[in-house]
TORVOVEX-427686 format. One line per field, with one value per residue (C-alpha): residue in one letter; x, y, z. Coordinates in nm, 4 decimals. Example, Ala and Ser with C-alpha at 12.3 -4.5 7.8 and 13.67 -1.06 7.14 Angstrom:
2
type: (A|S)
u: (1.2300|1.3670)
v: (-0.4500|-0.1060)
w: (0.7800|0.7140)
END
This chain:
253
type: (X|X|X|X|X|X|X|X|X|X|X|X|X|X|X|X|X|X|X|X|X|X|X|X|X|X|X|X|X|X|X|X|X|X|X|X|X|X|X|X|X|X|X|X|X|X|X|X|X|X|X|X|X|X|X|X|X|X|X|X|X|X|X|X|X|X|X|X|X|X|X|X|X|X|X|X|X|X|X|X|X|X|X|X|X|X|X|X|X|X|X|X|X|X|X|X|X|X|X|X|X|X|X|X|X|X|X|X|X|X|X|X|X|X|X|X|X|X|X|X|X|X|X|X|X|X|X|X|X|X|X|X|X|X|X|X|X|X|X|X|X|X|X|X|X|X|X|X|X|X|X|X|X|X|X|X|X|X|X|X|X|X|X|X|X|X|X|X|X|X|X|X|X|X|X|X|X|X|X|X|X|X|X|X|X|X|X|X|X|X|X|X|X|X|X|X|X|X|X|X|X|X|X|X|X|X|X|X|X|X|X|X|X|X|X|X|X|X|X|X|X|X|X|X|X|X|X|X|X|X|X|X|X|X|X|X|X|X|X|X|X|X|X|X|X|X|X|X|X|X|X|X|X)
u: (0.0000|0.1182|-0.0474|-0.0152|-0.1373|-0.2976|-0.1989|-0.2328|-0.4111|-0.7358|-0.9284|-0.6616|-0.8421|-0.7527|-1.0677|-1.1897|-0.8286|-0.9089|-1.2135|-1.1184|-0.7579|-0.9216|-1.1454|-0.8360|-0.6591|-0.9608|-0.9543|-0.6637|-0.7204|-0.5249|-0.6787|-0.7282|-0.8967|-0.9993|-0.9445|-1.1273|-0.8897|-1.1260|-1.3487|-1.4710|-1.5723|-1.9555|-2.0010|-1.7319|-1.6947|-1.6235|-1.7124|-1.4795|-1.3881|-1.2900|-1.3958|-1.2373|-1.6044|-1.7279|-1.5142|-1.4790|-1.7480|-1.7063|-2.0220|-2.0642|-1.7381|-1.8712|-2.1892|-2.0356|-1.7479|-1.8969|-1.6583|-1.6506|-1.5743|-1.2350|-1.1650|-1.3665|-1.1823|-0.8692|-0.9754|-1.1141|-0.7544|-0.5760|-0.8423|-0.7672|-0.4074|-0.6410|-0.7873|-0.4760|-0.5391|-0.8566|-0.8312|-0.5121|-0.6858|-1.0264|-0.7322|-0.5907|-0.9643|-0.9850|-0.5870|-0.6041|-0.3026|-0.2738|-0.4516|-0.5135|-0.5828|-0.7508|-0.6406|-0.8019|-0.9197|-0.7167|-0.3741|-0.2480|-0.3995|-0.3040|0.0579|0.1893|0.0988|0.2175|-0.0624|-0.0317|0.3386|0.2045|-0.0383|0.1892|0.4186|0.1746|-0.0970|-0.0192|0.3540|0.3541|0.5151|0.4186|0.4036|0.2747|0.1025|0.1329|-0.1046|-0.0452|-0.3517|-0.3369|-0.5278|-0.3729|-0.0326|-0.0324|0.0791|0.4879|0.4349|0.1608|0.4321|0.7178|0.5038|0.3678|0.7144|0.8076|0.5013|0.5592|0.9198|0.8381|0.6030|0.8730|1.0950|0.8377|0.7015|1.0289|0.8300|0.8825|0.6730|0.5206|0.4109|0.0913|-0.0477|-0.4258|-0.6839|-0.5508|-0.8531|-0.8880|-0.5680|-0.5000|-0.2250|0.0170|-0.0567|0.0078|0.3103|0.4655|0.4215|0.5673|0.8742|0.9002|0.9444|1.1876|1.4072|1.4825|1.6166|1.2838|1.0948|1.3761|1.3047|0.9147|0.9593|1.2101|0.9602|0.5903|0.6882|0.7510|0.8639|0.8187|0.6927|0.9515|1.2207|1.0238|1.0137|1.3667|1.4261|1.1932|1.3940|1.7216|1.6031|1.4666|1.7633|1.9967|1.7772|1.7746|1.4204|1.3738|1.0532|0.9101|0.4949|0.3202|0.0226|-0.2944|-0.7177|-0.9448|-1.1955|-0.9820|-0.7839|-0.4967|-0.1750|-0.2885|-0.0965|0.2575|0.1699|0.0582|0.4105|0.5856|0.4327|0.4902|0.8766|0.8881|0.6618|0.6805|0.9722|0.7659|0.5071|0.1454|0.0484|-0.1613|-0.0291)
v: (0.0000|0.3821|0.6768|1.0239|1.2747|1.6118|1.9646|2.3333|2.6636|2.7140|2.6583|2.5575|2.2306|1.9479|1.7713|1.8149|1.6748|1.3688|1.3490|1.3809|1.2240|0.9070|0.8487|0.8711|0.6104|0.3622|0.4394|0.2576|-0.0092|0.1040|-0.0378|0.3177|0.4819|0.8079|0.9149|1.2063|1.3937|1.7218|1.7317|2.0069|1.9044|1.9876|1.8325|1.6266|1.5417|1.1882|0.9004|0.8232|0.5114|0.6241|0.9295|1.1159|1.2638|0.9154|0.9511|1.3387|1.5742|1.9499|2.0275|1.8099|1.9451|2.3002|2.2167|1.9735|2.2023|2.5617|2.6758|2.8482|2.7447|2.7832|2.6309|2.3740|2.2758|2.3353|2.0876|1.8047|1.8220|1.7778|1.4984|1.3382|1.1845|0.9581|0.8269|0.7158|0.3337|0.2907|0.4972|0.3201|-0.0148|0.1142|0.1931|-0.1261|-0.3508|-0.2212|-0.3398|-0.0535|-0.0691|0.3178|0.5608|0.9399|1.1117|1.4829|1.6656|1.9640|2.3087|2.4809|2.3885|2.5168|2.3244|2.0256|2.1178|2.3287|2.1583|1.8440|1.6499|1.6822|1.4962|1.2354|1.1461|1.1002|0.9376|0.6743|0.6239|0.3045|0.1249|0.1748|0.4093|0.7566|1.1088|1.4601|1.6278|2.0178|2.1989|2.5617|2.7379|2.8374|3.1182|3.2652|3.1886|3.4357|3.6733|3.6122|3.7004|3.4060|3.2160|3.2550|3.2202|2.8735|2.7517|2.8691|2.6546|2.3650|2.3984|2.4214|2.0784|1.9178|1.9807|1.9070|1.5516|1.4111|1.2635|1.2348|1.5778|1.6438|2.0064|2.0638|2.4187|2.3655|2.5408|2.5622|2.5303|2.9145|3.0565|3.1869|3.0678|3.3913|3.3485|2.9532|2.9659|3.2617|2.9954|2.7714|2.9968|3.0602|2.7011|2.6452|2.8964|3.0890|3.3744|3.4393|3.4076|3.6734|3.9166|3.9220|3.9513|4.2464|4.4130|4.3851|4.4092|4.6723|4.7655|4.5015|4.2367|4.2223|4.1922|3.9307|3.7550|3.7864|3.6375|3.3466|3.2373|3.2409|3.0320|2.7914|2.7662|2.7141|2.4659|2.2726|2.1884|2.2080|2.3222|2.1855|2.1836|2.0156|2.2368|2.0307|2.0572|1.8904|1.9696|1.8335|1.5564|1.7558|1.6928|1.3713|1.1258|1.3592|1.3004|0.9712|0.8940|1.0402|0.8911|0.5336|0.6620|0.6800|0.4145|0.1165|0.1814|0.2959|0.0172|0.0337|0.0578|-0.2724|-0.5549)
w: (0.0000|-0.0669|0.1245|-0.0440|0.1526|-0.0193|0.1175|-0.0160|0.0808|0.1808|-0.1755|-0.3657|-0.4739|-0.2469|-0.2361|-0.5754|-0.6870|-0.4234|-0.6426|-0.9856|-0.9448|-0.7306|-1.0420|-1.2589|-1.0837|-1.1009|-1.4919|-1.5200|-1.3012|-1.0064|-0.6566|-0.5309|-0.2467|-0.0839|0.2848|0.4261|0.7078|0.7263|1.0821|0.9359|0.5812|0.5217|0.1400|-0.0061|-0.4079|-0.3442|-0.1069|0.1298|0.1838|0.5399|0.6837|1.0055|1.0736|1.1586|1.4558|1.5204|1.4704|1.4840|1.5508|1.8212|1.9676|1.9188|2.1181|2.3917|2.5015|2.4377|2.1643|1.8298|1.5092|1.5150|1.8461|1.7361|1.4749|1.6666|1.9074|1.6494|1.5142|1.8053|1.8913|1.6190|1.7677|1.9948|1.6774|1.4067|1.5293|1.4398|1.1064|1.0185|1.0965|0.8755|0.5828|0.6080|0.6097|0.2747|0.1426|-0.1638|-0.3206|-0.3466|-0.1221|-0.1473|0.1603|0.1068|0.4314|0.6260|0.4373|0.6779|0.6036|0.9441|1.1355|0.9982|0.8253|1.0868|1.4495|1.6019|1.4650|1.0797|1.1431|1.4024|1.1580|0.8616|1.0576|1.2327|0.9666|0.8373|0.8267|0.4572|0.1841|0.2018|-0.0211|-0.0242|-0.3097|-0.2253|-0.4398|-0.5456|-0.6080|-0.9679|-0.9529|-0.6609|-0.7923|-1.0946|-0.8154|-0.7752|-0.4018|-0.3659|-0.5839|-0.3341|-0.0767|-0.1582|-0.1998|0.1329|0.2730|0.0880|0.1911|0.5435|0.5390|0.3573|0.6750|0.9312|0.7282|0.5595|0.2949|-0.0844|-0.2252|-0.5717|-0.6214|-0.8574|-0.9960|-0.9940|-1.2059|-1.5293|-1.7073|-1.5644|-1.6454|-2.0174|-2.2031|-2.0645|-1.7380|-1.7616|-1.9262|-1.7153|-1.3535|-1.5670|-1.6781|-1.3049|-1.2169|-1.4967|-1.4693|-1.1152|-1.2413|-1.4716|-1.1209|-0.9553|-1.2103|-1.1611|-0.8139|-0.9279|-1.1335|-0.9590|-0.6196|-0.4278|-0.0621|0.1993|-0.0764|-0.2736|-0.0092|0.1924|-0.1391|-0.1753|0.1673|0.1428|-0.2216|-0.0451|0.2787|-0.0384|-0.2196|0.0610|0.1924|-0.1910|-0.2454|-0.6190|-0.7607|-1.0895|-1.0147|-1.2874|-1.4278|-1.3155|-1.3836|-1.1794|-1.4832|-1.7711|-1.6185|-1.7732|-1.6112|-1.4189|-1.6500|-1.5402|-1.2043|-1.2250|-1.4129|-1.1244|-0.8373|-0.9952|-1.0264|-0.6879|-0.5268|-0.8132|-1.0538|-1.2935|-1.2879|-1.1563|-0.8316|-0.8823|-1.0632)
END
């Protein structure tokens, strides 16, 4: 079994990725399934095949212990260490050979606290990934850019765990716009001189400072352009993960 665990910004698309990529995956025959990590999570595009909220309720933990929506949610995550057992065991009743887990809306919560790790690192005694998801639209911005490779850099060093980096929503980008993110990937020094000539002030030196921690820290940034609406990009990924997990074959024989 392989666990690859979905992370980005609020919005960026990790669920309807879960969705559309799960589907993909059972297109060409891959034993796949979906894992729900969101307490909060009103609608989901798919079904999980095991769901977090079967456990942990916000709501519930809203009403029970008097709190808000955000210290509800705070709390469901940090309840959520008392339940890896039983998820990994609910995982494991169903032996998919490949499993995509869709992880909270707020990335925080999840990414940045004690529990995102613990649950990475105890779900399951099998091989694991992250898929960090740059929100296309957002991204056209070289500020959001920069910043979204500073968060993905800083989950790489908190999960130790192979990452692929994705740039979602495509389908609503034009063909400048797609192939300027892409530029930026490619080629640093096209990325230095955006940040060079639309930012100004604070922006533009933060940017400057989050690049260098990035470089001197090494983590290389290619993200494959992705739509959840198109399927386009899925096959790159798809070709990647089996790189890393199979050796290029499928996840099921």
């Amino acid at each position: 079994m392989n666990l690859i665990f979905v992370l980005g910004t609020a919005g960026s698309g990790k669920s309807t990725f879960t969705a559309k990529f799960t589907r993909f995956l059972e297109y060409h025959r891959e034993d796949v399934m979906a894992v729900n990590l969101d307490p909060g999570s009103m609608i989901l595009p798919y079904a999980a095949n095991v769901d977090v909220r079967e456990y942990i309720k916000v709501e519930e933990i809203m009403e029970e212990y008097g709190l808000g929506p955000n210290g509800g949610l705070m709390l469901a995550h940090d309840m959520m260490s008392g339940i890896v057992e039983d998820l990994s065991n609910d995982i494991e009743d169903f032996t998919p050979d490949v499993c995509i887990v869709d992880t909270p809306g707020q990335m925080e919560l999840f990414a940045f606290r004690n529990i995102g790790a613990e649950i990475a690192q105890n779900l399951t005694d099998v091989e694991k990934g992250v898929i960090y998801i740059f929100d296309g639209m957002q991204c056209r911005d070289p500020l959001n850019y920069v910043m979204n490779m500073f968060l993905a850099t800083a989950i790489n060093t908190k999960f130790f765990l192979p990452q692929y980096h994705l740039i979602s929503k495509i389908d609503a980008l034009d063909e400048y716009q797609l192939a300027e993110m892409v530029s930026w990937s490619e080629d640093q020094f096209a990325l230095e001189e955006a940040v060079d000539a639309r930012l100004t002030g604070l922006n533009r030196t933060m940017s400057q400072d989050m690049m260098e921690i990035i470089n001197r820290i090494g983590l290389e940034f290619q993200p494959i352009p992705v739509s959840s609406v198109t399927n386009d990009g899925f096959s790159d990924l798809y070709a990647q993960l089996m790189m890393t997990f199979t050796d290029g074959g499928k996840f099921t024989p």
